[in-house]
N, C-alpha and C positions, 0 to 999 in steps of 0.2 A: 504494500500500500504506500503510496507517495505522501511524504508529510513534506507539506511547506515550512518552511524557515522559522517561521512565529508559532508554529505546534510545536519544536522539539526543547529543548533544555536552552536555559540562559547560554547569553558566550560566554567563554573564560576569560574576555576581557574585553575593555570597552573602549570603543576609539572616537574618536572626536570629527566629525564633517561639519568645517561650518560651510555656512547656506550664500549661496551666490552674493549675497547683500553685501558680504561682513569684506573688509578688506586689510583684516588685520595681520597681513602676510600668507604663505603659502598652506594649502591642509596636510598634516603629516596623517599619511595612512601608511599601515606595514602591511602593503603588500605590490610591492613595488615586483616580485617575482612572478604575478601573476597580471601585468599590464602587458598591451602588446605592446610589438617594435614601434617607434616612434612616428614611420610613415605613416600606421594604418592608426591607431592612432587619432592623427591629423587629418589623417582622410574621412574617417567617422565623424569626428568633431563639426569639419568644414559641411559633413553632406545633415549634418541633422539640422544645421541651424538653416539651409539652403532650406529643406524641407519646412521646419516653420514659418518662412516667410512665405513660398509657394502657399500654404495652406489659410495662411490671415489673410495673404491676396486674395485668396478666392472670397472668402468670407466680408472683406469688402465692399465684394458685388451684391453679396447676400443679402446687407444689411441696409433696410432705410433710411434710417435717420442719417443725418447730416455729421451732427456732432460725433458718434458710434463709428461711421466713417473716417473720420478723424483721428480720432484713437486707436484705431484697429490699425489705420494706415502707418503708425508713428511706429505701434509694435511692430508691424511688419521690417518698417525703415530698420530699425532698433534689430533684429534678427538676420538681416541683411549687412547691416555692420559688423555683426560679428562672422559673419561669414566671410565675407573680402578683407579681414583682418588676416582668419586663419587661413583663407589661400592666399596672401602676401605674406607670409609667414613660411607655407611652404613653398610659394617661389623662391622666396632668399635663400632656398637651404639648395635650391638647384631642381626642384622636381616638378611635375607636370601635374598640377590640382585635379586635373581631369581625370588622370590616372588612378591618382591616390584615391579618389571618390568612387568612381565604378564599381568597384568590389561591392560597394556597399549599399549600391543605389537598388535593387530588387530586393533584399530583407528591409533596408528602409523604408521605401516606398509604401512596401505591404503592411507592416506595421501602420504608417500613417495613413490609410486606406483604413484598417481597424476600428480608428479613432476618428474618423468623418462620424458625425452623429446624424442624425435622422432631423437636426435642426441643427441654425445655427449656434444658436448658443449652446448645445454640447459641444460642437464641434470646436466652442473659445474657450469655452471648460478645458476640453481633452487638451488642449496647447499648452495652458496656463499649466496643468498638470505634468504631464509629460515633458516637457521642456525646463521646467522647475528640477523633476525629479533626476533628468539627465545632465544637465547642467551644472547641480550637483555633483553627481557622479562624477561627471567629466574634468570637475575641478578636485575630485579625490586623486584621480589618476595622473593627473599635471602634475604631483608633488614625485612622480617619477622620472620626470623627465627634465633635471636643469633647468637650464634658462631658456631652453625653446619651454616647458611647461609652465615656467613661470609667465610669460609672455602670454602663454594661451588662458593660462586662469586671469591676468590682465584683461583680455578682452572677454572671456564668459561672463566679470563682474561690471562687465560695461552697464547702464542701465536700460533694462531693457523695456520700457515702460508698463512693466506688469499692472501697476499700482494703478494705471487706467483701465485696463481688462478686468479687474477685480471690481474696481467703480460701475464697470456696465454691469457687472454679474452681480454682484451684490444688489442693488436696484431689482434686476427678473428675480432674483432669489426672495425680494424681501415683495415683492409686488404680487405671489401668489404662490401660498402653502405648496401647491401641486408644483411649483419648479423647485421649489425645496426638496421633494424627494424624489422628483426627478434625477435631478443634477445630483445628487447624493448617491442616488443608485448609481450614474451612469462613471461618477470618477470612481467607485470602487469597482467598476468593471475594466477603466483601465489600468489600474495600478499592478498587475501579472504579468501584460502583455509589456509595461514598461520598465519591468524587472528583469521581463527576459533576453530584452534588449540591453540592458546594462549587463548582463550575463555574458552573452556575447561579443562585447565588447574586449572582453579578456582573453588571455592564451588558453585557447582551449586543450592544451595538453596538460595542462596543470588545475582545471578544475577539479578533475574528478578527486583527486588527493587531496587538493587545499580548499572543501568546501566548508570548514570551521570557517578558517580567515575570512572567506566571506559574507560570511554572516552575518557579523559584526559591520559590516558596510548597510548590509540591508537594512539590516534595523535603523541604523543611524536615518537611513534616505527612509526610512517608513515615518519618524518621528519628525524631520524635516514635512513628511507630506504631511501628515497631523497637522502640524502646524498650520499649513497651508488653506488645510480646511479648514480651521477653526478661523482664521480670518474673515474665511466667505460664508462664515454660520452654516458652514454643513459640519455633518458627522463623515469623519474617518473612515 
């Protein structure tokens, strides 16, 4: 029987993720022997943020209001910046962005296909979520990587104007019970799919052995999502 990560025994220790906000130097995690090579890496980084912005674009069109427009467009801009950071980042090392991304572009894709909601507002929920949780993540793995990592957690702490995406959501949430538990239901149906993707992200020859180490990353990014929700007055 498969038990997920929050059914089995506490970890043996507890590590520290701070959350995209904080800038108070690099996140040390120990598990630096289970990150990938640095190309890929960079090429996952560069294709997710490329994907959030493709997906707020659409959501653009989606969305009537004027002002909601507006906002949605800034995140977009804001998710596009970090994108042309990290393919100028791997151009200066010598390598072709395009290259480094393709590996990753049909598991990513499909994942962000997952998280298109049946409206729009899931669909800014699922970004808000997923993009938070990975970005996260992404900045646990940066503390592997010198100063090209440092550079890249530089730019995932860029501001990416959440704090307006949570202003529209917060509003639908608080404008009628039934988006409340809409939206509550539909982020705890992404938060699996967005694990599994941070999953993947690592040396897969060393998962099977090092799945303690892991753990302790989970939790961290599950308590981070907590948080998250509890900002937008949903449940976790």
């Amino acid at each position: 029987m498969v038990q997920w990560f929050w059914q089995r025994k506490a970890p043996r220790r507890t590590l520290t993720l701070r959350s995209r906000g904080e800038d108070s130097g690099a996140t040390r995690i120990d598990f630096a022997e289970l990150a990938p090579e640095e190309a890929r890496f960079l090429g996952q980084a560069a294709y997710l943020q490329l994907g959030y912005f493709e997906t707020l674009s659409r959501l653009i069109r989606a969305t009537p209001e004027l002002s909601e427009k507006e906002a949605i467009s800034r995140a977009a801009g804001a998710a596009l910046d970090k994108h042309r950071g990290i393919v100028d980042l791997i151009t200066e090392r010598g390598d072709d962005p395009t290259e480094l991304m393709l590996p990753f572009r049909e598991h990513l894709d499909a994942f962000r296909r997952k998280t298109i909601g049946a409206r729009p507002r899931e669909t800014l929920l699922a970004v808000h979520i997923t993009a938070g949780m990975l970005d996260d993540f992404y900045l646990a793995l940066a503390g592997s990587y010198g100063e090209t990592g440092r550079r890249v957690a530089e730019i995932l702490r860029e501001d990416d104007r959440s704090d307006e995406i949570v202003a529209i959501l917060t509003a639908t949430i608080e404008s009628d019970v039934e988006w409340r538990s809409l939206l509550s239901m539909w982020a705890r149906r992404l938060v699996g799919d967005t694990l599994l993707v941070a999953r993947s992200a690592l040396r897969p020859e060393r998962l099977v052995v090092d799945d303690d180490r892991i753990e302790p990353v989970y939790t961290e990014l599950m308590g981070a999502h907590a948080r998250r929700m509890d900002a937008l007055g949903l449940a976790a």
